[in-house]
C-alpha angles and dihedrals in degrees: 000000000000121000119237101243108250112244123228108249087215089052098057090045100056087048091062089041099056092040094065085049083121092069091056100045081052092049095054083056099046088053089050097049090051099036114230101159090052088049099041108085123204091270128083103270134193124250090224086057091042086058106052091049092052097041089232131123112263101219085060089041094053096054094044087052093044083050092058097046092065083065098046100248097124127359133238114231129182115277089048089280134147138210135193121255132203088268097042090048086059081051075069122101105210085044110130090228094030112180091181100109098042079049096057094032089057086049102044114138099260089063094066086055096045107038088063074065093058090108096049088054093051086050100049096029086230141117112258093206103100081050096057097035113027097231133062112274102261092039081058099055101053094053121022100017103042101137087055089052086055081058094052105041081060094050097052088045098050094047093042096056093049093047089047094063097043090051088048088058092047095046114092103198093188105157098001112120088170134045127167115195096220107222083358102171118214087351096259088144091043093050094041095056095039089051091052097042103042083188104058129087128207148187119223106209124184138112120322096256095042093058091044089065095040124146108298099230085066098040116087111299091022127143087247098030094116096064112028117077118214107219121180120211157098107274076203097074106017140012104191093186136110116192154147098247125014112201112191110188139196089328111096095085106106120088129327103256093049090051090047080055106056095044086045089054084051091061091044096053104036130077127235116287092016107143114246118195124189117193118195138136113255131232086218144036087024128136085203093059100132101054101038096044085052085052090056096058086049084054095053085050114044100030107011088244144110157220112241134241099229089247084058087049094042089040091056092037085055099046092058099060097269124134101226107200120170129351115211129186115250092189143331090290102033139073122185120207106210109207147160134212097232125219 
């Protein structure tokens, strides 16, 4: 007669736990549309007075709040008061590190909609977006799902200004009088390093209608204008640029072969020596695992594509004629591949 192995109470109860991880991630949401971070003071704070200044009914409120708290964003105090954590104070939006928008944009309508496919997507290997919606993701986005592309577009905004300043601090730019930020985006990376090195020049490249709406310090009239250079285009297909140093950062994340492009048309553009440096998250030795592992199902799902093991990232950069020397963290979120285009 076998025995039935015994199960770990703690076990179980981290599974359902981690099976109802969809009422946390709403709740978060549900904290950062109403607003509760902005509205909660430094001081403890009723839930009746939360609520009034919130127009919600306090008896919901209260159990959102005491959700939350088992997470440890807010804190439950005596008197039925709450108090602000490190985590709830990110859920802020004049927080200096605010994570607000990245909260409500992983959390946007269409995911709940996309994430029940997941196993469709394991099984094809493709994204299921085009299914569930009828259009490709970012089709999607600038026309039926505009107010999710607002939320986005803050997002995107928000992350890439904090990353830019920590890769401005990592990047040591001794002997590099040029520098191009290779599908850019609004050019964060770019300001930041011309801000920090008055003698550098640099070339913003990305999509038409990306560059149109780039920074404003390195637009006409801007405070860097004189020395950065706007150039429109698909790094796909073309890199028109010729420079010192190439940073390439958090882009290289579609398929395979348009990813073999861009760094190819690196190669081609570039002249001998020149330093070429690759910025991703990384699938593995990462601090920051669990998230960016979870981003790399969204990104199965939503585009078909995918974040990169640093042996995949090293594996491609090689492929296309780099010599790929060491990788550093730039921060917990963050890995730099440090290359040349050899001679």
């Amino acid at each position: 007669m076998t025995t039935a192995p015994t199960t770990d109470p703690q076990a179980a109860m981290r599974l359902r736990e981690l099976v109802f991880g969809a009422a946390c991630a709403a709740a978060v949401r549900a904290a950062a549309r109403l607003g509760v971070a902005d509205a909660l003071g430094e001081q403890p704070t009723t839930v009746d007075d939360l609520a009034s200044a919130l127009d919600t009914e306090p008896k919901p409120l209260r159990r959102l709040l005491r959700a939350l708290s088992c997470y440890g964003i807010f804190a439950e105090t005596d008197g039925d008061r709450f108090v602000h954590t490190e985590m709830s104070r990110l859920l802020r939006e004049d927080a200096p590190n605010s994570l607000r928008y990245i909260s409500l944009w992983c959390t946007e309508p269409w995911t709940w909609e996309a994430w029940p496919r997941l196993d469709e997507a394991v099984r094809s290997g493709k994204n299921v977006f085009p299914e569930v919606f009828g259009k490709e993701f970012f089709d999607y986005l600038h026309s039926d799902g505009r107010e999710s592309a607002k939320v986005f577009d803050k997002a995107m905004t928000t992350s890439s200004r904090q990353s830019a300043a920590d890769f401005a601090e990592y990047l040591d730019l001794t002997g590099v009088n040029s520098v191009v930020d290779i599908g850019g985006g609004q050019g964060h990376v770019l300001a930041s390093l011309l801000e920090k090195h008055p003698g550098l020049h640099g070339t913003l490249l990305d999509l038409p209608k990306v560059v149109a709406n780039a920074d404003p310090r390195l637009r006409d009239g801007g405070a860097l204008a004189s020395r950065a250079r706007l150039v429109p285009g698909d790094c796909r297909e073309d890199i028109p640029v010729k420079a010192d140093l190439y940073i390439i950062k958090n882009i290289l994340e579609w398929d395979d072969e348009s990813t073999r492009r861009t760094l190819a048309n690196v190669v081609a553009a570039a002249a001998p020596g020149a330093r070429v440096v690759v910025v991703e998250n990384l699938v593995d030795d990462s601090p920051s695992m669990r998230f960016t592992t979870a981003m790399d199902l969204l990104l199965l799902l939503n585009v078909g594509g995918a974040k990169h093991s640093k042996q995949s990232m090293v594996t491609l950069m090689s492929a296309a004629g780099l010599a790929v020397g060491e990788v550093h963290p730039v921060n917990p979120y963050l890995h730099a591949f440090e290359s040349t285009v050899p001679a």
